[in-house]
C-alpha positions in Angstrom: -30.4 32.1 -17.0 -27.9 31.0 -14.9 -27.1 27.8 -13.5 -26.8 27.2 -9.5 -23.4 25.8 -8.1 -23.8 23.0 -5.1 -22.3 25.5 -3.3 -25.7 28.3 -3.8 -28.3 25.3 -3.5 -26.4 23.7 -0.2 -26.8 27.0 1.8 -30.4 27.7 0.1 -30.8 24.5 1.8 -29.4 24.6 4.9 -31.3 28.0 5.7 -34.7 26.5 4.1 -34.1 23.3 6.7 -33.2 25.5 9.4 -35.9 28.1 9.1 -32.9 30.6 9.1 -32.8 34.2 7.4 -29.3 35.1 5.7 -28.7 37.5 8.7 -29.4 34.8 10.9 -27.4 32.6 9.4 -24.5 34.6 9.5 -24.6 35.8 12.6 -24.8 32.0 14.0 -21.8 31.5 11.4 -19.6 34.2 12.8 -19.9 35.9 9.1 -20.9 39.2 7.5 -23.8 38.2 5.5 -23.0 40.0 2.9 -20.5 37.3 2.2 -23.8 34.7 2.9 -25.4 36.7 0.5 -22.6 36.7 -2.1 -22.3 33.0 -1.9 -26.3 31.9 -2.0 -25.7 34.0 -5.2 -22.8 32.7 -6.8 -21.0 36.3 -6.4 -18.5 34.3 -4.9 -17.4 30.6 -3.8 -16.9 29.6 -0.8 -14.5 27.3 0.5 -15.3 23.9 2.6 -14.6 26.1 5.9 -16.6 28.4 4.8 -19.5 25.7 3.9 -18.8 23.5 7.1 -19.2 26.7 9.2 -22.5 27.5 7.5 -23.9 24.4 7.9 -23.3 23.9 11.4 -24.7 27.1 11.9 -27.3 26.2 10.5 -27.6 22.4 13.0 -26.1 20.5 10.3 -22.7 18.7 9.9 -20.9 18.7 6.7 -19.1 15.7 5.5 -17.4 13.4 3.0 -18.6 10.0 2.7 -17.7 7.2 -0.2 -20.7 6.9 -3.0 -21.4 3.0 -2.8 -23.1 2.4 -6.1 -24.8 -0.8 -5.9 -23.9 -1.7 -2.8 -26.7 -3.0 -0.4 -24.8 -1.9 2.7 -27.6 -3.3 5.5 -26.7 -6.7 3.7 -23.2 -6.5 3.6 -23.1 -5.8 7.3 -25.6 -8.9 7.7 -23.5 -11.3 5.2 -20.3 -10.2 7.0 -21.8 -10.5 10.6 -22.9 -14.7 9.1 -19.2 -14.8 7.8 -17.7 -13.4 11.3 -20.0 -15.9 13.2 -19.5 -19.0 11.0 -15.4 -18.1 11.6 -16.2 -18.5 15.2 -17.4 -21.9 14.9 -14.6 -23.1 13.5 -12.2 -25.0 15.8 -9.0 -23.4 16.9 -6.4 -26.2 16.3 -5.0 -27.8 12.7 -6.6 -31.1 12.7 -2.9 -33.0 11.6 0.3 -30.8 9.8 -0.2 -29.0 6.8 1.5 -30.5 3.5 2.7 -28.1 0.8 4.1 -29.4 -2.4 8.1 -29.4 -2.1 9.6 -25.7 -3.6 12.1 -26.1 -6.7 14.2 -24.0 -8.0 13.1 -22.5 -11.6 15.0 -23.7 -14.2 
């Protein structure tokens, strides 16, 4: 039994979403579909052009996007929005000069 590639499920899903037949598909695609064919079969891989074509075809848009494991992004965006907010609240001026210890030269 063999195994499906990304590839094969993405455009089995992209024409399951869309309601689309493989002639359909490539047709809207601008593509034989024997080639649609050949890669919803893993005859043959296709490239991301080929995929980002497809998929728009099909009323989707293809993209790369970073994987945020663990990361709550609604909260991040709340946290940094409190952050942003408590910056503004802060006065503008130094209260008095800032005092640094004096720099020596190493040794």
């Amino acid at each position: 039994m063999e195994s499906s590639t990304a590839a094969q499920q993405l455009i089995a899903e992209i024409r399951a979403r869309g309601g689309l037949r493989q002639a359909e598909l490539a047709r809207r695609a601008s593509m034989p579909r024997s080639v649609v064919n050949a890669y919803e079969r893993g005859k043959r891989e296709p490239g991301a052009v080929a995929l980002a074509r497809l998929a728009s075809a099909g009323g989707f848009r293809l993209e790369l996007a970073p994987v945020l494991d663990g990361v709550d992004v609604d909260r991040a965006g709340r946290i940094l929005s409190q952050v942003l907010d408590f910056a503004e609240s802060l006065p503008g001026r130094r209260r008095g000069s800032l005092e640094f210890p004096p720099l020596r030269a190493p040794a």
